[in-house]
Short mmCIF file of the C-alpha atoms (twelve columns), coordinates in Angstrom:
data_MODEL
# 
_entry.id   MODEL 
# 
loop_
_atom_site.group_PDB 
_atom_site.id 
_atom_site.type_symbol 
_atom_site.label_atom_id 
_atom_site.label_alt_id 
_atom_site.label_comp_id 
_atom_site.label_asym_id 
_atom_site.label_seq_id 
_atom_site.Cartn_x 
_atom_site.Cartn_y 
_atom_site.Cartn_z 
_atom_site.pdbx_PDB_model_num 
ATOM 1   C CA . UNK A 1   -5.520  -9.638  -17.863 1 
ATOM 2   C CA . UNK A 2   -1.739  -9.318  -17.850 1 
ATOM 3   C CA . UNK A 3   -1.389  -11.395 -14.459 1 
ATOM 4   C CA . UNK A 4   -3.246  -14.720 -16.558 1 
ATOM 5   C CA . UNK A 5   -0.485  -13.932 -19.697 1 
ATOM 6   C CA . UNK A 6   0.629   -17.309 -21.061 1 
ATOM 7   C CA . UNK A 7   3.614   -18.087 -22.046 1 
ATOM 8   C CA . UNK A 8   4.703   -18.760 -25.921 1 
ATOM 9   C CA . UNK A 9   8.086   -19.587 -27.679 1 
ATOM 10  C CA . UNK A 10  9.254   -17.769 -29.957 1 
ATOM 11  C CA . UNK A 11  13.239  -18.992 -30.456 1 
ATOM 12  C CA . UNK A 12  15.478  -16.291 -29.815 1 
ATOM 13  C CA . UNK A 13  19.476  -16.463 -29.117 1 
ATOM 14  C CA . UNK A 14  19.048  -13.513 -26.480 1 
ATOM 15  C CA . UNK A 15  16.020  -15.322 -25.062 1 
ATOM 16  C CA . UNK A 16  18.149  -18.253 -24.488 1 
ATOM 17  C CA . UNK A 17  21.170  -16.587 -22.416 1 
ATOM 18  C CA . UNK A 18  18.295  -14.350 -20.472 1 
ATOM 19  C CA . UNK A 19  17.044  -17.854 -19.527 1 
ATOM 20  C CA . UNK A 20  20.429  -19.313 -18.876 1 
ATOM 21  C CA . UNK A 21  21.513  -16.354 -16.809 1 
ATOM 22  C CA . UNK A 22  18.772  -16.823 -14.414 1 
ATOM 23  C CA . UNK A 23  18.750  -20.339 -14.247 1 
ATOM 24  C CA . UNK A 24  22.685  -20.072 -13.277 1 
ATOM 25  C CA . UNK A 25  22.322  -16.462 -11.379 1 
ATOM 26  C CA . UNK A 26  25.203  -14.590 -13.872 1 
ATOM 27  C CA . UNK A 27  23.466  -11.689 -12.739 1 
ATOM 28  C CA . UNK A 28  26.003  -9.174  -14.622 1 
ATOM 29  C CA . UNK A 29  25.215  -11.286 -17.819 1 
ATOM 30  C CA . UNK A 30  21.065  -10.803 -16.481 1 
ATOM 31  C CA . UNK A 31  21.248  -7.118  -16.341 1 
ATOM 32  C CA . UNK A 32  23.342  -6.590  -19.126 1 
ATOM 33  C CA . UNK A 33  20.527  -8.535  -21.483 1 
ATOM 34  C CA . UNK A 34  17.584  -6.382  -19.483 1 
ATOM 35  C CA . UNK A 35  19.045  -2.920  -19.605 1 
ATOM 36  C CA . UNK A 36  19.382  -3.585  -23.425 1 
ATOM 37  C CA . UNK A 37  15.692  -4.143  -23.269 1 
ATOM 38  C CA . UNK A 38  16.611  -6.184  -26.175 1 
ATOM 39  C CA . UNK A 39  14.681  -9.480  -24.888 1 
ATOM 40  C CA . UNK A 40  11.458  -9.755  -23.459 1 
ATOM 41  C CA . UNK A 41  11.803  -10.364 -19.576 1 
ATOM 42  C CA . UNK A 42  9.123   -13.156 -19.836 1 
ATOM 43  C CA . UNK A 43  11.039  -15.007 -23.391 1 
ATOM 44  C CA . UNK A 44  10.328  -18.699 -22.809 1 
ATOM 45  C CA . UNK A 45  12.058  -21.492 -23.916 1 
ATOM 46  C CA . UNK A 46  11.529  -24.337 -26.098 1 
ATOM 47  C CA . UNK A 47  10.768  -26.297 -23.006 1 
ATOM 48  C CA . UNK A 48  8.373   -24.006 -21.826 1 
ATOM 49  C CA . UNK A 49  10.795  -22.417 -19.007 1 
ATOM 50  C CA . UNK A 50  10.472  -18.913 -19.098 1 
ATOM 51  C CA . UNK A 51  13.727  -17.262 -16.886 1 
ATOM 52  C CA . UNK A 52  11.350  -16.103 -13.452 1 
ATOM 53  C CA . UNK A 53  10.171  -19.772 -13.471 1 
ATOM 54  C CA . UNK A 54  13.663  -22.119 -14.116 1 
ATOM 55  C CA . UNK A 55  15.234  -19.388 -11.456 1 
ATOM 56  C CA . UNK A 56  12.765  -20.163 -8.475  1 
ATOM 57  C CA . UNK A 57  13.262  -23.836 -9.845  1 
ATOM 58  C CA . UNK A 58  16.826  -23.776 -9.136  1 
ATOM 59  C CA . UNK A 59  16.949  -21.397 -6.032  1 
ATOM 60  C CA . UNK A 60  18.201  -18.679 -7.767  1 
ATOM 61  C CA . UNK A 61  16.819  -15.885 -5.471  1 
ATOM 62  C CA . UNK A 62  19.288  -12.854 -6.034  1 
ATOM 63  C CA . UNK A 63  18.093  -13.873 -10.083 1 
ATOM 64  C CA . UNK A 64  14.451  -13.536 -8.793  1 
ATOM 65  C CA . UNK A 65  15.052  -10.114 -7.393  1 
ATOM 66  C CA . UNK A 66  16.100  -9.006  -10.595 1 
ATOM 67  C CA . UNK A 67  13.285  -10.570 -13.355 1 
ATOM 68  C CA . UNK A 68  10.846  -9.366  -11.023 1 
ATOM 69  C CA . UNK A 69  12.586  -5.492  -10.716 1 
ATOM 70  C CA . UNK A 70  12.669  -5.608  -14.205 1 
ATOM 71  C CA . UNK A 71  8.719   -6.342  -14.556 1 
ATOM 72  C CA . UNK A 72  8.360   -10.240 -15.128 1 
ATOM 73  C CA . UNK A 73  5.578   -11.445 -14.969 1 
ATOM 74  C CA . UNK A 74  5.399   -12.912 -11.609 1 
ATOM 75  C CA . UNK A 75  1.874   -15.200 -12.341 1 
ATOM 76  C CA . UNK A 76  3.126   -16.015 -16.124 1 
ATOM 77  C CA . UNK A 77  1.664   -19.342 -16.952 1 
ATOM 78  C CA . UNK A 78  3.360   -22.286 -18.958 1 
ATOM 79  C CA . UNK A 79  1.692   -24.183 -21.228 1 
ATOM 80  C CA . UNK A 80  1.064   -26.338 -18.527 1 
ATOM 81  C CA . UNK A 81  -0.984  -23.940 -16.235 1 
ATOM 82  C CA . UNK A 82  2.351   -23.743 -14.093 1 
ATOM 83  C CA . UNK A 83  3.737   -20.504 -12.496 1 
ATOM 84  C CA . UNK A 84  6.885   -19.881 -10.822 1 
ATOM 85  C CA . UNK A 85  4.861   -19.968 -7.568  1 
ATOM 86  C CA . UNK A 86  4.269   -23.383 -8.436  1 
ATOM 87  C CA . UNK A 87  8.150   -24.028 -8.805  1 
ATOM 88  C CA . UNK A 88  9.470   -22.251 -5.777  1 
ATOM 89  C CA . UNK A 89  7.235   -25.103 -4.207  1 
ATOM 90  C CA . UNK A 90  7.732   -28.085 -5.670  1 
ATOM 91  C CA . UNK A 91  11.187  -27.218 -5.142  1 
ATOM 92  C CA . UNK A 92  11.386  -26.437 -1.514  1 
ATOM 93  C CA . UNK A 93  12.397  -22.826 -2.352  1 
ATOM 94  C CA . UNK A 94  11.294  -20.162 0.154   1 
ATOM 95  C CA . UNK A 95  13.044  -17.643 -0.269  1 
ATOM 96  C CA . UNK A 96  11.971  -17.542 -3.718  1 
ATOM 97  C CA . UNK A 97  8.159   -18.208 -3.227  1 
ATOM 98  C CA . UNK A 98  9.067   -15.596 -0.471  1 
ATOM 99  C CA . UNK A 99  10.162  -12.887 -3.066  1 
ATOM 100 C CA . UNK A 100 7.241   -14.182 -5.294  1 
ATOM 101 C CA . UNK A 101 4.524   -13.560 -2.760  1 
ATOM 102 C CA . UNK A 102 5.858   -10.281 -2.087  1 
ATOM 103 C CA . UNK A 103 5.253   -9.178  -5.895  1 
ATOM 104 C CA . UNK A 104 1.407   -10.544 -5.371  1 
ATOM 105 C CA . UNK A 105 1.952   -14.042 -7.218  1 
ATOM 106 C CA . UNK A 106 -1.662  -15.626 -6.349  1 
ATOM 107 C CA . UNK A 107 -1.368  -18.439 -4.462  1 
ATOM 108 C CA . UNK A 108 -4.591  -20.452 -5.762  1 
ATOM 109 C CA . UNK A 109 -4.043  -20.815 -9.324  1 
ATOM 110 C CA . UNK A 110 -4.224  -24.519 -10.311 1 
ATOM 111 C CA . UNK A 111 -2.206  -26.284 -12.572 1 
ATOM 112 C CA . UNK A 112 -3.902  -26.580 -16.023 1 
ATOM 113 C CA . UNK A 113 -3.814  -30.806 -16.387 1 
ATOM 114 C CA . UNK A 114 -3.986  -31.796 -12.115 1 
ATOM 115 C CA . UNK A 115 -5.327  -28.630 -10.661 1 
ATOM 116 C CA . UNK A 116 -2.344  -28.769 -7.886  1 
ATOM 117 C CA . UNK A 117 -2.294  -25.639 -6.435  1 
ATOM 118 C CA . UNK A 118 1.172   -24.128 -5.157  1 
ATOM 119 C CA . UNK A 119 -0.290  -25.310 -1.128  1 
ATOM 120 C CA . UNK A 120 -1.244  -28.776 -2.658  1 
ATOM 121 C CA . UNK A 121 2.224   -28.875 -4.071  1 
ATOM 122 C CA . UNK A 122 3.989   -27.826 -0.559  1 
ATOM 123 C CA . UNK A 123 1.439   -30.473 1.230   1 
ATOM 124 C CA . UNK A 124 2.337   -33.038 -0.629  1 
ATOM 125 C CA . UNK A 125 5.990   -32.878 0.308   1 
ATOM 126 C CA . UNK A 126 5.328   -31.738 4.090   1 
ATOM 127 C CA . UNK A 127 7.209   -27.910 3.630   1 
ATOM 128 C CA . UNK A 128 5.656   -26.945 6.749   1 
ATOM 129 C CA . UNK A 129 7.633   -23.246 5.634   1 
ATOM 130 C CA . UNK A 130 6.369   -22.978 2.717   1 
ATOM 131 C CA . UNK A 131 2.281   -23.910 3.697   1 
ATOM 132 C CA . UNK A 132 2.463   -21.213 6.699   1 
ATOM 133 C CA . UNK A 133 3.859   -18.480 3.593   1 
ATOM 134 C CA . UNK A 134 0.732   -19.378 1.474   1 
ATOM 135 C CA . UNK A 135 -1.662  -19.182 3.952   1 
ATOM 136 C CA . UNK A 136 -0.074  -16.093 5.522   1 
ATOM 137 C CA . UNK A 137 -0.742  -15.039 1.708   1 
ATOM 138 C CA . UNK A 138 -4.477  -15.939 1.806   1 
ATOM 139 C CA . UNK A 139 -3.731  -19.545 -0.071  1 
ATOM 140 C CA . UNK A 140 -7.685  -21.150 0.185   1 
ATOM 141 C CA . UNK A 141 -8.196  -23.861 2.240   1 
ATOM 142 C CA . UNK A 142 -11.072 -25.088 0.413   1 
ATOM 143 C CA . UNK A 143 -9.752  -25.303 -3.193  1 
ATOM 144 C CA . UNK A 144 -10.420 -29.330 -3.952  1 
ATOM 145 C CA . UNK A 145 -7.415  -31.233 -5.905  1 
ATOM 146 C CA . UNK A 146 -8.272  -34.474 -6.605  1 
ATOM 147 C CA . UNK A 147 -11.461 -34.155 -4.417  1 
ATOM 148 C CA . UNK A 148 -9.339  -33.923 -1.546  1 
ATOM 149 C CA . UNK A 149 -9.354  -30.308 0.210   1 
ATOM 150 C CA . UNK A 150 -5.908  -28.932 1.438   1 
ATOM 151 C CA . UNK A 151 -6.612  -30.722 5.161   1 
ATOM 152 C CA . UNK A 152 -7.027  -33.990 3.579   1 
ATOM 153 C CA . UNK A 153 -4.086  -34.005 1.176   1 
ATOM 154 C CA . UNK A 154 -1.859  -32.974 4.421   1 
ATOM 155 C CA . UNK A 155 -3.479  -35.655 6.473   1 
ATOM 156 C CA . UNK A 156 -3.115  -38.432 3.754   1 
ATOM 157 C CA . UNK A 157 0.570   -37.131 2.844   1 
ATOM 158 C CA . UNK A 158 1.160   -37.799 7.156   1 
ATOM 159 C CA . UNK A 159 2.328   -34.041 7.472   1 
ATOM 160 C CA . UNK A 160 1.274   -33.386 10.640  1 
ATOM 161 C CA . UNK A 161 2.288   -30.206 11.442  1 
ATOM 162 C CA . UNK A 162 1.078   -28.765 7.954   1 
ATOM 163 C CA . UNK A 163 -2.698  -30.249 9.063   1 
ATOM 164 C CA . UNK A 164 -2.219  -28.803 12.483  1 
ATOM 165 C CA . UNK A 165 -1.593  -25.137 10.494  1 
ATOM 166 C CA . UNK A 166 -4.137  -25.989 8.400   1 
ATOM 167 C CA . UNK A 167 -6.707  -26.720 11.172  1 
ATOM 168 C CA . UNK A 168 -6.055  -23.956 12.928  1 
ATOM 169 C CA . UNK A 169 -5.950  -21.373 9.956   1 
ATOM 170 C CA . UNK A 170 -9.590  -22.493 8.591   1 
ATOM 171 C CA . UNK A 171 -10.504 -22.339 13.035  1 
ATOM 172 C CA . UNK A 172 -9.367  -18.624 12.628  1 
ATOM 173 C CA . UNK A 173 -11.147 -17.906 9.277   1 
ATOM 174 C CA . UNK A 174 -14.249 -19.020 10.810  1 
ATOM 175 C CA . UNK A 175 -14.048 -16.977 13.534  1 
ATOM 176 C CA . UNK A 176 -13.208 -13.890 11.628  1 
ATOM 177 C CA . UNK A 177 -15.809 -14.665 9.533   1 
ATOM 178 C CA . UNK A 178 -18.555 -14.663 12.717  1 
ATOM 179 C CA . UNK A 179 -16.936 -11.690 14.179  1 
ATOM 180 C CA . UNK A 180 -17.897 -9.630  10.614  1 
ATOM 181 C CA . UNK A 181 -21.052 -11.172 10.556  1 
ATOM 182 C CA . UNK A 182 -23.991 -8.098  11.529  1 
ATOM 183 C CA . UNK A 183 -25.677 -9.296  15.420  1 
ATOM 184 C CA . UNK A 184 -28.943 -10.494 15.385  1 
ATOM 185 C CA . UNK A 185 -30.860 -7.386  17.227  1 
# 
């Protein structure tokens, strides 16, 4: 399935600058190197960057706009099991994890070593913006890291207001959940 691709290196001097110009937002140098359609939009790096993921790292969001126009792969996973969903998050980048929800990055995939989901990731660090846009994007609220489900990790990390969302999101789910449910007759 093209939305579980993984990313491999393969050393390229294009590669590089496509990765550079998102990383730094030269968006003229960006399109330039995309029109050509001389680099793959997904090339990865030697560090296992590939340009969607080091531009959500860095905030680039106008450099977001464009990988994802020109068909990156918005769920491309590192060698580590990360995605650029997972960057946006750890670092405190809405607007990017914003742009990447909107291209239907899925919010539950967990990292290949931790399993750290993208909502464990904003839990952890109390980005009350960032939890409300995952579950607003279905993010489950029983996936387990750790043992700990997404409630507990908030609780233990002292983020309040994310358990408070969180406690009233899985209150909601259960009621939708009775409302579909066929009466007894």
């Amino acid at each position: 399935m093209e939305r579980e691709r993984r990313a491999a290196h393969v050393p390229s001097d294009l590669g590089e600058k496509l990765v550079d110009a998102a990383r730094t937002a030269d968006l003229v140098l960006l399109k330039r190197l995309l029109k050509s359609k001389s680099v793959d939009v997904d090339y990865v790096v030697a560090d296992g960057f590939s340009a969607l993921r080091l531009a959500c790292l860095n905030g680039q969001a106008s450099a977001v706009r464009v990988l994802l126009k020109a068909g990156a792969t918005v769920d491309l996973l590192s060698r580590g099991g990360i995605t650029a969903l997972h960057a946006a998050c750890c670092a405190n980048q809405v607007e990017c994890a914003e742009l990447l929800i909107g291209a239907k990055a899925t919010a539950d995939i967990p990292e290949q070593h931790s399993g750290v989901t993208a909502l464990a990731m904003a839990l952890h660090e109390n980005r009350a913006s960032l939890v409300r846009l995952l579950l607003d994007a279905n993010a489950s609220t029983d996936l387990r890291v750790g043992g700990a489900t997404p409630l507990e990790i908030a609780q233990t990390a002292g983020a309040t207001e994310c358990a408070a969302m969180l406690e009233a999101e899985e209150k909601a789910r259960r009621e939708a959940e009775l409302k579909e449910q066929p009466k007894a007759g």
